[in-house]
C-alpha positions in Angstrom: 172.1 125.6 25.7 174.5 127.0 28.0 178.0 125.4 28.3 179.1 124.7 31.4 181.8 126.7 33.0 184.1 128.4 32.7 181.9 131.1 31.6 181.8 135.0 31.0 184.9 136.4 31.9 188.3 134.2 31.7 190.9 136.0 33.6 194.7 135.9 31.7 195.8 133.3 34.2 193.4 130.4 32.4 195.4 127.8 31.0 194.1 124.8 29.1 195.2 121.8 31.4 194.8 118.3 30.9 192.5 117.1 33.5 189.6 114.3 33.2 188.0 112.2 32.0 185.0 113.2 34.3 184.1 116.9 35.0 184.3 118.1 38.0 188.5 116.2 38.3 190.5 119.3 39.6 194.5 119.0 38.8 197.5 120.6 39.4 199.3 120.9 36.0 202.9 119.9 37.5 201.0 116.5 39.1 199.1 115.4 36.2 200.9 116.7 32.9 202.9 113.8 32.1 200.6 110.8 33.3 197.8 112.5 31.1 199.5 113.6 28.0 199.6 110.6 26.6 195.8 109.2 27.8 193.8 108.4 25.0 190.7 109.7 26.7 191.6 113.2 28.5 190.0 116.0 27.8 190.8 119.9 28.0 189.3 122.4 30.3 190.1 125.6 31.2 191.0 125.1 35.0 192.2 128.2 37.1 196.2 126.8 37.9 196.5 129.2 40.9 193.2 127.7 42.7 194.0 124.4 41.8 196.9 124.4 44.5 194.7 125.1 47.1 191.8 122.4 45.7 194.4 119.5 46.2 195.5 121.0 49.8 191.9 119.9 50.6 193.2 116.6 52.2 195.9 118.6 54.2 193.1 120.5 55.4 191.5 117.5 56.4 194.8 116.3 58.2 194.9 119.1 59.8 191.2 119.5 60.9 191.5 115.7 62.1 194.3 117.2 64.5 192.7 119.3 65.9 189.7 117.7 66.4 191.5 115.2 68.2 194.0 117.6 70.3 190.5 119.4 71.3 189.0 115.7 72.4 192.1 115.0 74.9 191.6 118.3 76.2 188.3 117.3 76.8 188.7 113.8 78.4 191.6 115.9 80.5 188.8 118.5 81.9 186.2 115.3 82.5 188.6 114.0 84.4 189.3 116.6 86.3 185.6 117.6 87.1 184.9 113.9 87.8 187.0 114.6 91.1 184.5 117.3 92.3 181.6 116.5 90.7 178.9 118.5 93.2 180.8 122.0 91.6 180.3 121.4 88.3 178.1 124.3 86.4 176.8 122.7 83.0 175.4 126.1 81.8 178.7 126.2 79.6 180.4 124.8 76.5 179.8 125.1 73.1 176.3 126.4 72.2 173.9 123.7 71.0 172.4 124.1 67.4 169.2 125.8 68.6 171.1 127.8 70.7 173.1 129.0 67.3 169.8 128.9 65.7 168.8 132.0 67.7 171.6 134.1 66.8 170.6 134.2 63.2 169.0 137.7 62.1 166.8 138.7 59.5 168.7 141.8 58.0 166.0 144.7 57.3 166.6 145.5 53.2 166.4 148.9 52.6 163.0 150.3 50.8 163.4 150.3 46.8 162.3 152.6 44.8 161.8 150.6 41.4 163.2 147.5 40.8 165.3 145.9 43.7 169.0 144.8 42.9 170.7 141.4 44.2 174.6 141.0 43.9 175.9 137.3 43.8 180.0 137.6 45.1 181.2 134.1 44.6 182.9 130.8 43.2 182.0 127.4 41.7 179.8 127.1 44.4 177.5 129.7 43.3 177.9 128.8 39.3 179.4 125.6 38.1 176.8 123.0 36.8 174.1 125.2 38.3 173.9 128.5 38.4 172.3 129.9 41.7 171.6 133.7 40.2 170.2 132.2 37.1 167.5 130.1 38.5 167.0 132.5 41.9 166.1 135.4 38.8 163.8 133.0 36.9 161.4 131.9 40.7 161.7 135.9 41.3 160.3 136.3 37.5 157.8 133.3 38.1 156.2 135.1 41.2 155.9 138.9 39.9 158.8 139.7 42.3 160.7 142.4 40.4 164.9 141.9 40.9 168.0 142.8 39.2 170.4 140.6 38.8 173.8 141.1 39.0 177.0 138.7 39.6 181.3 139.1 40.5 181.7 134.5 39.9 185.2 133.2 39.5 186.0 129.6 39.4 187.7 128.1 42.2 189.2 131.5 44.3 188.3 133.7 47.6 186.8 136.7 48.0 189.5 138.7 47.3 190.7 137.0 44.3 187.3 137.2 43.1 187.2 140.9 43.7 190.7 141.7 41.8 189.2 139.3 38.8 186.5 141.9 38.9 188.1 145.1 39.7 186.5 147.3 37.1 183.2 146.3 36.3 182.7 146.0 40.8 184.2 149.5 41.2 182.1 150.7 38.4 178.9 149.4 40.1 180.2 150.3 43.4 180.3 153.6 42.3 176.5 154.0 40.8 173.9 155.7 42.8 170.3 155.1 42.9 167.4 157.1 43.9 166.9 155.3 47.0 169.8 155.9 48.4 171.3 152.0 47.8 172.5 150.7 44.4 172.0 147.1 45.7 169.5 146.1 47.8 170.8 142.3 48.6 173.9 140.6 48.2 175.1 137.2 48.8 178.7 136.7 49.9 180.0 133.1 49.5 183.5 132.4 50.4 186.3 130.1 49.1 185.5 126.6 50.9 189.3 126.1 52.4 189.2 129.8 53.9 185.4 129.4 55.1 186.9 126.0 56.9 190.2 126.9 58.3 191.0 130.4 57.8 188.2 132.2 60.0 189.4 135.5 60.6 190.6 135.5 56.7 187.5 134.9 56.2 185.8 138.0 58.5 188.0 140.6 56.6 187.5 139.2 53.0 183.9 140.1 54.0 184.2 142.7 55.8 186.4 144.4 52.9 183.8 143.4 50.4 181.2 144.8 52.6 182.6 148.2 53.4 183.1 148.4 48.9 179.3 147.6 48.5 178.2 149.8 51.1 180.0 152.8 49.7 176.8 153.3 47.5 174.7 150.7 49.1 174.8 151.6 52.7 171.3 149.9 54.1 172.0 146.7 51.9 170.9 143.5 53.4 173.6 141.2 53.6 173.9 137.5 53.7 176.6 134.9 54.4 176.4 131.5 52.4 176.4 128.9 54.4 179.3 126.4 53.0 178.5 123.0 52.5 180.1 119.9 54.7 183.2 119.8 51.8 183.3 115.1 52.0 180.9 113.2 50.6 177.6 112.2 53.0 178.8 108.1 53.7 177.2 105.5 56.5 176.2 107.4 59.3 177.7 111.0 57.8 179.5 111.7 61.0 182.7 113.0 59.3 180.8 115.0 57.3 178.7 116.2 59.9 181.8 117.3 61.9 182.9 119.4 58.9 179.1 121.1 58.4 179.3 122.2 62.1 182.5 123.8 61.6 182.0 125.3 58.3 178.6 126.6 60.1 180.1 127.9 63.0 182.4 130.0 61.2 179.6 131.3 58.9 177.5 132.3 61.9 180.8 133.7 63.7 180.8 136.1 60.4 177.6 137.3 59.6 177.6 138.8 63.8 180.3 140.7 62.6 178.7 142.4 59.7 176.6 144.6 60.5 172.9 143.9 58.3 173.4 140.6 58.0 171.7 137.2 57.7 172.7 133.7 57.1 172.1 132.0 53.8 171.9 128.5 55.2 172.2 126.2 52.4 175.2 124.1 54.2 172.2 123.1 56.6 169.6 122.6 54.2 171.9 119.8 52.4 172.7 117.9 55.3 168.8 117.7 55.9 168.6 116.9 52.5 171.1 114.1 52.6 169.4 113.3 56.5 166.1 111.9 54.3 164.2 114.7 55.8 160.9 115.6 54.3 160.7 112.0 53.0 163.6 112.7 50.4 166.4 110.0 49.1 169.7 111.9 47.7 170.9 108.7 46.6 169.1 107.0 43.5 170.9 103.3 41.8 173.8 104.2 43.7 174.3 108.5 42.0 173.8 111.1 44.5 171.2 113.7 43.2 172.5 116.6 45.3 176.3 117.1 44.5 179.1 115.6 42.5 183.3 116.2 42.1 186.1 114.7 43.9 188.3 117.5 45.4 185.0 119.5 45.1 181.8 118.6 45.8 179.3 121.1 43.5 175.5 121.3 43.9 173.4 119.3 40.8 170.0 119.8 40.1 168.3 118.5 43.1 170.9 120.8 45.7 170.7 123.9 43.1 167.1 123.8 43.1 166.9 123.7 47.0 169.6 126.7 47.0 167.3 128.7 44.6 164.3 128.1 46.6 165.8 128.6 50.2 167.7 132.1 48.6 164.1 133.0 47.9 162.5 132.1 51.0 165.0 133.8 53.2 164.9 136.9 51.3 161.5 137.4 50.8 160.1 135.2 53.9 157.7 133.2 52.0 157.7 130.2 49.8 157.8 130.7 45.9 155.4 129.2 43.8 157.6 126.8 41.4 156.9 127.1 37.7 157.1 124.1 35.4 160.9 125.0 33.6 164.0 126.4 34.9 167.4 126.5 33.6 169.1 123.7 35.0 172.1 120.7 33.6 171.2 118.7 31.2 174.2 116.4 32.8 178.2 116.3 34.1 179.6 115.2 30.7 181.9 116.8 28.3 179.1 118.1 26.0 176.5 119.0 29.1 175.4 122.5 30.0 172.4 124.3 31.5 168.8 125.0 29.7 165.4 125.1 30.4 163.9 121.7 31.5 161.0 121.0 33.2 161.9 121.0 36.9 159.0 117.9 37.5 161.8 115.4 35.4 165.2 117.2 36.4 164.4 117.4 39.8 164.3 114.2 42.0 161.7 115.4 44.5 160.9 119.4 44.0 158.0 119.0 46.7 160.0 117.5 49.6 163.8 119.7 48.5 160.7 123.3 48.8 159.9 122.1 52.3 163.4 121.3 53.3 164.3 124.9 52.1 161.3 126.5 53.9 162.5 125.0 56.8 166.1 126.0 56.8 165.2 129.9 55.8 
């Protein structure tokens, strides 16, 4: 069995911080030291104390984002006011695109032609490996349907593109620097960004990707790229309008990204979880009062059910088709000290794999 992170490479900044007693509890080590030292029950992890900083900002964020939201709405009554005066003038072709408006400025990036086996790079965070890891199972539905793909991966816990890069420096720069036949070393990669940047900090966000992009396309030039779609970063509660308000920001950014990079798609997996948790496609996220599709506090990561649904959606939108699911993958046995990821049968670790395929296939 596979532990759960932190996991391959452990940068020299790792410290071993008091944090718990559930998984998935970030802490800053000058907050918590002293009220944990002496708890009976705490338990060790490796956390990443840089990250952690910007983890507990969350609820600034938040502040913040409430703010603005509610500068933008008295800007708004202000303007309704105003038109109410000359009502007969008023053009209602403007304002801010509707979602099936946004949904038509998605593009299917063209992937160049491979000669031999394709090659997929995951660029990423906890989001992309914590309790579930998203290359992991997307390489095992490949494998299950004949589709031939490399795998390859540049995961730290907790940090932004660029921090993931300098974790990485060698072993990317070495791969950016390999040359296959074809004319592209990698043939797909999936860029996922640090959730407080992908929120707030949009045009940090465009050049973290675009400086990514330029690296991989050094030997990769025809690479089909794709934007992860964050998730809605609160928890889905009554009628989910907070966290719906959070989705369509986190989505609008993505989108405002991947028109800037040239080749490039949209991995939509923060829409596919807010049908999820909508009861689309007959599905219930929450069972005797646990929700199925993510858990944390500060951070909310995908479980089996949303890992699953990210796995199958990655596949669909790549390859334009649904997968046919075989009866294991490697998934978490739980969120618990002694937890990690093997091969279970996806019929009893997944709530609903039939209605969690469709809501992918829909969102591809």
């Amino acid at each position: 069995m596979t532990a759960h992170p932190p996991r391959g490479k452990t940068p020299a900044t790792y410290q071993v911080v008091p944090v718990g007693p559930e998984r998935g509890t970030f802490a800053w080590n000058n907050l918590w030291h002293d009220a944990l030292t002496n708890a009976a029950n705490h338990k060790y992890y490796y956390k990443y104390l840089p990250i952690t900083r910007k983890l507990l900002h969350l609820e600034f964020i938040k502040t913040r984002f409430r703010m603005k939201k509610a500068l933008l709405l008295l800007g708004a009554i202000a303007v309704f006011g105003s038109s109410c005066q000359d009502v007969g003038t008023s053009d209602n072709t403007g304002g801010t695109a509707s979602s099936k408006d946004s949904e038509g400025a998605i593009v299917r990036p063209k992937a160049p032609v491979a000669q031999g086996k394709p090659r997929i790079l995951f660029v990423g965070n906890s989001h992309t490996e914590y309790y579930i890891s998203l290359p992991t199972v997307f390489g095992e539905l490949c494998e299950a349907n004949n589709q031939p793909m490399s795998v390859d991966k540049l995961v730290t816990m907790g940090v932004d593109i660029s921090d993931i890069y300098n974790d990485h420096k060698a072993e990317a720069e070495k791969n950016f620097a390999k040359a296959d036949t074809d004319g592209n070393y990698y043939d797909y990669v999936l860029l996922q960004e640090q959730t407080p940047v992908a929120l707030e900090e949009v045009d940090k966000y465009k050049a973290q990707v675009k400086m990514m992009a330029e690296k991989i396309r050094k030997n990769s030039p025809g690479a089909a790229i794709y934007i992860y779609e964050g998730m809605s970063p609160v928890p889905y509660e009554g009628d989910g309008e907070e966290f719906n308000q959070y989705h369509e920001e986190m989505r609008k950014n993505a989108l405002a990204v991947m028109q800037e990079s040239g080749n490039a798609g949209l991995f939509r997996l923060g829409d596919a979880i807010k049908d999820a948790y909508e009861g689309k496609e007959g599905y219930k996220h929450e069972i005797n009062g646990k929700d199925n599709l993510r858990f944390g506090h500060n951070s909310l990561h995908i479980l089996n059910d949303g890992g699953f649904t990210a796995a199958v959606l990655l596949y669909a939108t790549i390859f334009d088709k649904a997968p046919q699911i075989p009866e294991q993958l490697t998934l978490s046995t739980g969120i618990g000290d002694d937890d990690g990821m093997k091969k279970m049968p996806v019929a009893q670790a997944v709530s609903n794999p039939k209605a969690l395929a469709a809501i992918a296939l829909n969102n591809k």
